[in-house]
N, C-alpha and C positions, 0 to 999 in steps of 0.2 A: 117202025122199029126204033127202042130209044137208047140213044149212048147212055150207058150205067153211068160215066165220069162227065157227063151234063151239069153246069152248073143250076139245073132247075130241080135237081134231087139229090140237094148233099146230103153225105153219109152222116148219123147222129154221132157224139162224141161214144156216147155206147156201144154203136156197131165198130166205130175204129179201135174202138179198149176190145169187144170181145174178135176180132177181125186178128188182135195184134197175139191174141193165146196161142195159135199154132206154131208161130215164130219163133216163141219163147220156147215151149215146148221143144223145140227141135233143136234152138239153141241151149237149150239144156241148162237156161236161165234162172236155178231157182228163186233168188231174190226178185226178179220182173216177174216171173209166174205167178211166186204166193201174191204179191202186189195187186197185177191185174186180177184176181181170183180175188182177193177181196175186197175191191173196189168196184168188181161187177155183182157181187154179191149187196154190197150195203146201198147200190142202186138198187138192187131187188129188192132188199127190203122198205125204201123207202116207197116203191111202188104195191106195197103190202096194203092189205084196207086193215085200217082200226078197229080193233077190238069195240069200240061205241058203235060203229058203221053195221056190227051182227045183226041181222032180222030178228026182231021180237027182244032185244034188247040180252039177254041171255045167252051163256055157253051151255046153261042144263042141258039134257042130253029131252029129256020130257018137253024142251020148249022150242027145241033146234026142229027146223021142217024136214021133211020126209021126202022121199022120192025122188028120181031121177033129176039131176043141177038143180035141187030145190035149196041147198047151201052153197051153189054157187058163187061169186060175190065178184063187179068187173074190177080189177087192179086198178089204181090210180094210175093216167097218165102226166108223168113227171115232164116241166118243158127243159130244153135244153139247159135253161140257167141253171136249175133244177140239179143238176146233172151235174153239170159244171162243178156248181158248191159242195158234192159229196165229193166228185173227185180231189180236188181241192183243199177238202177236210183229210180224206184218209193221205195226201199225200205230206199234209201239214203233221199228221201223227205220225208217219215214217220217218219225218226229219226230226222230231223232237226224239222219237225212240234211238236216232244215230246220234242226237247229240248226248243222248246217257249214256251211249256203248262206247263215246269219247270221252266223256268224264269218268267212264269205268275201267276206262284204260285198253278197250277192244277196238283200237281203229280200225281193225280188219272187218269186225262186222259194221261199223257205221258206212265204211265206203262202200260195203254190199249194198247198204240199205239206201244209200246214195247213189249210186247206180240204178238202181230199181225205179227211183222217184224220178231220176233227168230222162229215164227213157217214157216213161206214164206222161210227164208233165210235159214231152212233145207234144203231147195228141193233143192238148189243153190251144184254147186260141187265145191270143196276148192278151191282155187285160187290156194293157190300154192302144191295141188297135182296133179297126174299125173290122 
């Protein structure tokens, strides 16, 4: 029998972002909400296969194969760093998007959108620790 909280099976930054949606949810967070919802989302899509990656090179519909997971296609797995850097990015675009709603004279929505980001960028591990 193996302890889930083992340090031989840490959780990925993924499972602690979608682990942390209930919480939010309940806390009735919506700036943390839409955050984590789009930042587990633009992980999904980075684990998306490329349009080049299609069997037979073509989306035609004549060229596309036939029958049962015959367009299957396995998702890319992204590594942790991976991971890291989108969250990183969509948290880097929350804070630019608060500093327009500061120079737009909305500080009530930049501190929303700043709240949102200091609670995501917990889950984040230090840059420069080990």
């Amino acid at each position: 029998m193996t302890n889930e909280n083992s340090p031989a099976a840490p959780e990925t930054l993924q499972k602690r972002l979608r682990a942390a949606l209930p919480a939010a949810m309940r806390a009735r967070d919506k700036a943390t909400l839409a955050l984590l919802r789009s930042t587990l989302a633009a992980i999904e899509n980075a684990e998306a296969v490329e349009l080049t990656d299609v069997p037979g090179g073509s989306l035609a519909i004549e060229r596309t194969p036939v029958g049962p997971g015959a367009a299957e296609a396995v998702r890319r797995e992204l590594t942790e760093a991976d991971v890291e850097r989108i969250v990183r990015a969509e948290l880097a675009e929350r804070e630019a998007a608060a500093q327009a709603y500061d120079q737009a004279g909305q500080p009530a929505q930049a501190e929303q959108l700043r709240a949102g980001v200091a609670v995501v960028a917990a889950y984040l591990p230090d840059p420069g620790g080990c």
